[in-house]
Structures are given as structure tokens and as C-alpha cells.
OpenMM code with the backbone's topology and positions (N, CA, C; nanometers):
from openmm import Vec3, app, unit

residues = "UNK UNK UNK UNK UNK UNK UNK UNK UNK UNK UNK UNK UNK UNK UNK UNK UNK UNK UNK UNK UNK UNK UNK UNK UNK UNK UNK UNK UNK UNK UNK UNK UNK UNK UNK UNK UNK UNK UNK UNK UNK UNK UNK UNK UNK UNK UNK UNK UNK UNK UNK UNK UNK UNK UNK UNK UNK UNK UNK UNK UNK UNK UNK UNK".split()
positions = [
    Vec3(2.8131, -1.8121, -2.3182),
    Vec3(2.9194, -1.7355, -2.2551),
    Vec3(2.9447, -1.7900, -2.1148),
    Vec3(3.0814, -1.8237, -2.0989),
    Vec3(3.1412, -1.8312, -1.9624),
    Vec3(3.1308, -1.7937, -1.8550),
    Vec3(3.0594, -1.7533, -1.7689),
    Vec3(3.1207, -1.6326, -1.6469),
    Vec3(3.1759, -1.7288, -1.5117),
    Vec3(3.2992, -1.6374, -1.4767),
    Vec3(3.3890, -1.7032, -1.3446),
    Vec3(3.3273, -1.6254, -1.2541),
    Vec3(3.2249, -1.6921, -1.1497),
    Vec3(3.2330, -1.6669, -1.0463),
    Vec3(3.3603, -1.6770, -0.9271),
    Vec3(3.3839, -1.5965, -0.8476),
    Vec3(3.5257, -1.6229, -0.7471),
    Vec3(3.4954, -1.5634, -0.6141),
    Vec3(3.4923, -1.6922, -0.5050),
    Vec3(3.4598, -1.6688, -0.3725),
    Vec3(3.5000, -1.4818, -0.3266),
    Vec3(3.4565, -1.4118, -0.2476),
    Vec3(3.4588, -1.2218, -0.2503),
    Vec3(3.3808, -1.1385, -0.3435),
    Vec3(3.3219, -1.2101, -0.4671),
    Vec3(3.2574, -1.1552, -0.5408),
    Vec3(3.0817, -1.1043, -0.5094),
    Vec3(3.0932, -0.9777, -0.5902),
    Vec3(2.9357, -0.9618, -0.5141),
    Vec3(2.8486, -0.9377, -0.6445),
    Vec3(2.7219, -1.0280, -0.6312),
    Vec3(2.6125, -1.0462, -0.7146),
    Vec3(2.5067, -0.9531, -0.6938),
    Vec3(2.4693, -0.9675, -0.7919),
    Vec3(2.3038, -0.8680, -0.7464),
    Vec3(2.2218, -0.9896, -0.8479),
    Vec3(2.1060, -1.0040, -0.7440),
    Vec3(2.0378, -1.1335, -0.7938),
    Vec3(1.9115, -1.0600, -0.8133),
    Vec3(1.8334, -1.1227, -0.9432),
    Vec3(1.7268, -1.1103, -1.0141),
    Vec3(1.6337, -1.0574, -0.9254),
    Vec3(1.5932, -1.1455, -0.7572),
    Vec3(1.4701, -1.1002, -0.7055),
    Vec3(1.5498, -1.0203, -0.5411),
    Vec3(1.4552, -0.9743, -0.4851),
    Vec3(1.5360, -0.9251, -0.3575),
    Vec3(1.5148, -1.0050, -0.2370),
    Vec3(1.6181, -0.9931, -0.1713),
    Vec3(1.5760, -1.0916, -0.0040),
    Vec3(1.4910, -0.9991, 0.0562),
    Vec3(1.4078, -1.0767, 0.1419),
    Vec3(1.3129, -1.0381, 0.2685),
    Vec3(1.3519, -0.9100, 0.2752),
    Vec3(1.4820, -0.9140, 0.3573),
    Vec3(1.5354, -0.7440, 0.4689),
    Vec3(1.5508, -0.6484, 0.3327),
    Vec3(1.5358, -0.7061, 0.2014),
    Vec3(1.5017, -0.5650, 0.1141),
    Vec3(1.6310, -0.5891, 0.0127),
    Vec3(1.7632, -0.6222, 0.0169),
    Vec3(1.8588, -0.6126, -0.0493),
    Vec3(1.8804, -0.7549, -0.1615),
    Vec3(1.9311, -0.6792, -0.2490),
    Vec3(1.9560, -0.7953, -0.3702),
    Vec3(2.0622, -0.8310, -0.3936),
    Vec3(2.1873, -0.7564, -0.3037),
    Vec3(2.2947, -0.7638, -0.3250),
    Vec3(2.3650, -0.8809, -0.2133),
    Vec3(2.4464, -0.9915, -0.3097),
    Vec3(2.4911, -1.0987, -0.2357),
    Vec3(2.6520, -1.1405, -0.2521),
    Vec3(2.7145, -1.2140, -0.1675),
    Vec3(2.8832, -1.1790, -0.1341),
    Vec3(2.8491, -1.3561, -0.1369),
    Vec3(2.9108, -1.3958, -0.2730),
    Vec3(2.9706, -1.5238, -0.2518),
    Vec3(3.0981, -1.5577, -0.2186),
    Vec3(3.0246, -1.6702, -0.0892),
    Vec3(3.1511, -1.7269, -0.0108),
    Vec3(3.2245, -1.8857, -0.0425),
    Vec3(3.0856, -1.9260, -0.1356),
    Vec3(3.1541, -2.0752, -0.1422),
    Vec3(3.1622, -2.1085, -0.3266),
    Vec3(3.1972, -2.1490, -0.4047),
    Vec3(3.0995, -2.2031, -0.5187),
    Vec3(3.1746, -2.3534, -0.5367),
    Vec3(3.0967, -2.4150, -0.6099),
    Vec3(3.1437, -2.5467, -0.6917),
    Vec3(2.9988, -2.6008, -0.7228),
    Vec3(2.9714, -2.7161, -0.6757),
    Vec3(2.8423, -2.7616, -0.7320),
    Vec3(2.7215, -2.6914, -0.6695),
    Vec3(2.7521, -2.6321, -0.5242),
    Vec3(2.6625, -2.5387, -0.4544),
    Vec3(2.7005, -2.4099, -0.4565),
    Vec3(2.6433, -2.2979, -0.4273),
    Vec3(2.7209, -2.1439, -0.4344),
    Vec3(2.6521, -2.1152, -0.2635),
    Vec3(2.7897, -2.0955, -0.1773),
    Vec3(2.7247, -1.9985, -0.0493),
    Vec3(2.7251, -1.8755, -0.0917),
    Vec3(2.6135, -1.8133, -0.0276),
    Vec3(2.5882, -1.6567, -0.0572),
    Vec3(2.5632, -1.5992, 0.1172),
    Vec3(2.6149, -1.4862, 0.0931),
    Vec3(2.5743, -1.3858, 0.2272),
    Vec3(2.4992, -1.2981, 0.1751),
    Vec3(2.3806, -1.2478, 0.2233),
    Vec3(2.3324, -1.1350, 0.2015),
    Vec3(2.3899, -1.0179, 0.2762),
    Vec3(2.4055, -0.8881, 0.1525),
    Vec3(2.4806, -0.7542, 0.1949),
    Vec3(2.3636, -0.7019, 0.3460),
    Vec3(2.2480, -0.7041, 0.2937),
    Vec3(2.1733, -0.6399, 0.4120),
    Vec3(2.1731, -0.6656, 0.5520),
    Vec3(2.1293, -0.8292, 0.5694),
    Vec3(2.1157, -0.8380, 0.7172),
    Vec3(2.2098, -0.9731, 0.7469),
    Vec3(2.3348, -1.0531, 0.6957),
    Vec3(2.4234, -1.1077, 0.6984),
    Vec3(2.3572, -1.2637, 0.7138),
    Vec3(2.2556, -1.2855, 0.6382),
    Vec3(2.2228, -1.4056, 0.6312),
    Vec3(2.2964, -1.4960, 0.5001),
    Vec3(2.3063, -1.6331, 0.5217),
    Vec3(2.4283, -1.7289, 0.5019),
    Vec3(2.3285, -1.8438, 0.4212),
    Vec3(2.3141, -1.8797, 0.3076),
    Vec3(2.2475, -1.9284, 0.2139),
    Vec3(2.2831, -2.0675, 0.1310),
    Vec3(2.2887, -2.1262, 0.1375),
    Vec3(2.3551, -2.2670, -0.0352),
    Vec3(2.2483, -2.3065, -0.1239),
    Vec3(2.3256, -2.2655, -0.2377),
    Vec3(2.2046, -2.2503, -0.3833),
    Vec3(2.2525, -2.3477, -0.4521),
    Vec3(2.1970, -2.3986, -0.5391),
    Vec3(2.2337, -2.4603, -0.6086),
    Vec3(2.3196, -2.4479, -0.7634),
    Vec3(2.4010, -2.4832, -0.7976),
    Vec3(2.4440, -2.4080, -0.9081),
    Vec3(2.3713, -2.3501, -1.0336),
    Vec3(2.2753, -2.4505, -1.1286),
    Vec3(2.1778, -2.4022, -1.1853),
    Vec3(2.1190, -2.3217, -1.1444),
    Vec3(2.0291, -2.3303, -1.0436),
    Vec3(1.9597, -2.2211, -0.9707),
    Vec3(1.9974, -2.0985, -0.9392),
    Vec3(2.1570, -2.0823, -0.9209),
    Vec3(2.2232, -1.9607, -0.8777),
    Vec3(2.2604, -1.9071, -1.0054),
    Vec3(2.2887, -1.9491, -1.1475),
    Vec3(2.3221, -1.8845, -1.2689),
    Vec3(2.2381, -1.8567, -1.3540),
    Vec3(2.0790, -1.8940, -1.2967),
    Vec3(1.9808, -1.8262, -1.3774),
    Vec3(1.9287, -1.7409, -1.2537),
    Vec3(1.9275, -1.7079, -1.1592),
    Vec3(1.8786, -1.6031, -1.0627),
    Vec3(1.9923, -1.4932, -1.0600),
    Vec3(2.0968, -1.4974, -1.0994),
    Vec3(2.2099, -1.3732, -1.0688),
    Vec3(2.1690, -1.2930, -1.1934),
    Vec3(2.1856, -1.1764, -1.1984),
    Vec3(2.1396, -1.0736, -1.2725),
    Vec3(2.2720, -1.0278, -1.3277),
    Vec3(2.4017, -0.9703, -1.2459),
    Vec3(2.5016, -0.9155, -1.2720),
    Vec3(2.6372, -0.9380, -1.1776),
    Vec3(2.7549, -0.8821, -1.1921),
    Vec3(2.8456, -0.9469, -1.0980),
    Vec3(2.8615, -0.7304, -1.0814),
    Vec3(2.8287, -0.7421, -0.9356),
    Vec3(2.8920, -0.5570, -0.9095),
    Vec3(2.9772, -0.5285, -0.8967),
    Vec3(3.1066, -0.6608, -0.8019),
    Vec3(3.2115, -0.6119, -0.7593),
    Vec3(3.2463, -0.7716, -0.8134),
    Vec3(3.4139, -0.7186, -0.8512),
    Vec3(3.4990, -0.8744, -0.8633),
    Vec3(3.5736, -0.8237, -0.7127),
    Vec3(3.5816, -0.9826, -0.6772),
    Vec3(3.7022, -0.9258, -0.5670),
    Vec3(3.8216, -0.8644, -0.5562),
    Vec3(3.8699, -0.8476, -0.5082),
    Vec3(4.0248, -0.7452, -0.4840),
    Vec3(4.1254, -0.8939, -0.5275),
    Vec3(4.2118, -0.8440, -0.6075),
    Vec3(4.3321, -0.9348, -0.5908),
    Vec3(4.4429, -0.9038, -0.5887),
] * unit.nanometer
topology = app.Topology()
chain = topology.addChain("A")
for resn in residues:
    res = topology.addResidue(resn, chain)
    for name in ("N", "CA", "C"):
        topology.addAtom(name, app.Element.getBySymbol(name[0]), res)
């Protein structure tokens, strides 16, 4: 199965960051994915594999 990630979208990833939250606001994707964390606004680049087996669910699609 497919899934479209789209820069505004917010993830909730498999494990939690440090400051406690699992919930993440991608800002970039293509071969890397930037992520912000919802909790304490830290700024991340994952790798694509790495980011589509660690995401758990998509919570919010962005507004369009």
C-alpha cells in the first residue's frame, strides 16, 4: 500500500522523543523527510526508509 506523505502533515511515530511527544509535523519529504517535533520544536532529517517504518499513523492531513 501507497501512503502520500505531504509537507503540514502530522505523524505520530512508533517511539517517543526525549521532551515526551510522538507527535511530528513534516516539513520536508523526498529522499529525506524533515520532521518538527509537536512538543519542544525540534527540527530533524530522516531518512526515507527509516521514516516509513518508524511512522505509526498520519493524525492530521494538512488543510487544503
Amino acid at each position: 500500500m501507497l501512503v502520500r506523505y505531504e509537507v503540514g502533515d502530522i505523524v505520530k511515530m512508533k517511539k517517543s522523543h526525549p521532551c515526551g511527544s510522538d507527535r511530528w509535523e513534516i516539513t520536508r519529504t523526498g529522499i529525506d523527510f524533515g520532521l518538527k517535533c509537536i512538543g519542544c520544536g525540534r527540527y530533524v532529517l530522516v531518512p526515507r526508509p527509516k521514516f516509513e517504518k518508524a511512522v505509526k499513523e498520519i493524525v492530521e492531513h494538512k488543510a487544503t
